[in-house]
TORGU-578628 format. One record per residue: x, y, z of N, C-alpha, C, O in turn; residue in three letters. Coordinates in steps of 0.001 Angstrom, whole numbers, plus 500000, padded with zeros to 6 digits. Layout:
<recs>
XYZXYZXYZXYZALA;...
</recs>
This chain:
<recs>
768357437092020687769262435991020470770082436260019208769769436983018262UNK;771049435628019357772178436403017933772137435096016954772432433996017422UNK;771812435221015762771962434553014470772955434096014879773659434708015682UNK;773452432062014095774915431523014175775385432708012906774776433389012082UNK;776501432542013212777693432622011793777901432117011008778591432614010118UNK;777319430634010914777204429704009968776501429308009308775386429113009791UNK;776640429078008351775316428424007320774545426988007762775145426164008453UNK;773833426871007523772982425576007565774092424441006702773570423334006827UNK;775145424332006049775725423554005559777022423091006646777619422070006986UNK;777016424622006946778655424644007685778348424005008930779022423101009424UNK;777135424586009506776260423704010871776412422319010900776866421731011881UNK;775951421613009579776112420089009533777551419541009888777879418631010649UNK;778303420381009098779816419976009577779845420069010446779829418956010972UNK;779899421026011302780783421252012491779875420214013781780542419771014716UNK;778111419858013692777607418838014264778296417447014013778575416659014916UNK;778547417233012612779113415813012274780617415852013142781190414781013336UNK;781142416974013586782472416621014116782694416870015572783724416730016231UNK;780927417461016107781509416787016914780635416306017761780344416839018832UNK;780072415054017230779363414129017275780218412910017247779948411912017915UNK;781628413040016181782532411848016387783253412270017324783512411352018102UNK;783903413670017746784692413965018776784304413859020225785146413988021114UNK;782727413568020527782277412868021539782376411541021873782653411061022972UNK;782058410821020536781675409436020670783357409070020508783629407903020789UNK;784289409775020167785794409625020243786547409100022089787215408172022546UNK;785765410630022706786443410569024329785827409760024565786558408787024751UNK;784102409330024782783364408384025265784109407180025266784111406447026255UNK;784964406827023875785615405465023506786799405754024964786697405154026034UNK;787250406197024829788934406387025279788837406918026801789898407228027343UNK;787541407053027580787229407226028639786875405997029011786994405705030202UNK;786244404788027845785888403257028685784320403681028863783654403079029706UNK;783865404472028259782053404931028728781512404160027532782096404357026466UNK;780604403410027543779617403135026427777962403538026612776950402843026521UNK;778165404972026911776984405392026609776661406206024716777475406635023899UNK;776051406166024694775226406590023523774869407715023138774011408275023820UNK;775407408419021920775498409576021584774523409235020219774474408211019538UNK;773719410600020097772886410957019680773180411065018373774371411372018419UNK;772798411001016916773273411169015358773160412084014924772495412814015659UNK;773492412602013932773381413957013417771968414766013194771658415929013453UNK;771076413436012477769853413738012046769028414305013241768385415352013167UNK;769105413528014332768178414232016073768904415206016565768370416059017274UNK;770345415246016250771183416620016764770403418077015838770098419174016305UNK;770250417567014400770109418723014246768472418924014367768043420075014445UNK;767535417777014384766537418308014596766128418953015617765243419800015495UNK;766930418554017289766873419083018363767011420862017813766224421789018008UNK;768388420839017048768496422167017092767743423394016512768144424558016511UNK;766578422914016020766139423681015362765295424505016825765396425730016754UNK;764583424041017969764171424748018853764922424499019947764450424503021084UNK;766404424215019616767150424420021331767479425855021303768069426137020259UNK;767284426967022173767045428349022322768872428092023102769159427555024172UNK;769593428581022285771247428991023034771658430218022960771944430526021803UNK;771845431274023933772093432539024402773760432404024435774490431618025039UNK;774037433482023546775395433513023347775882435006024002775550436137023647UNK;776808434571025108776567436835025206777836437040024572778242438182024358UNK;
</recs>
């Protein structure tokens, strides 16, 4: 599996954006389902296994 490119800081950013850029279309699609926060995004990510080829 290939290391991100990003730091653990830069990670937070780019989760925080797009975490609003979801909950953005969700608005403007008329969906009120429920998007997940940064804090469970990134804890998910610590064992979500993503294969990049």
């Amino acid at each position: 599996m290939k290391k991100s490119r990003f730091t653990e800081t830069q990670n937070m950013g780019v989760l925080c954006q797009a975490v609003g850029m979801v909950r953005a279309l969700l608005k403007l699609a008329g969906l009120d389902w429920p998007v997940p926060d940064y804090s469970t995004l990134c804890r998910r990510q610590k064992t979500l296994a993503v294969r990049i080829p």
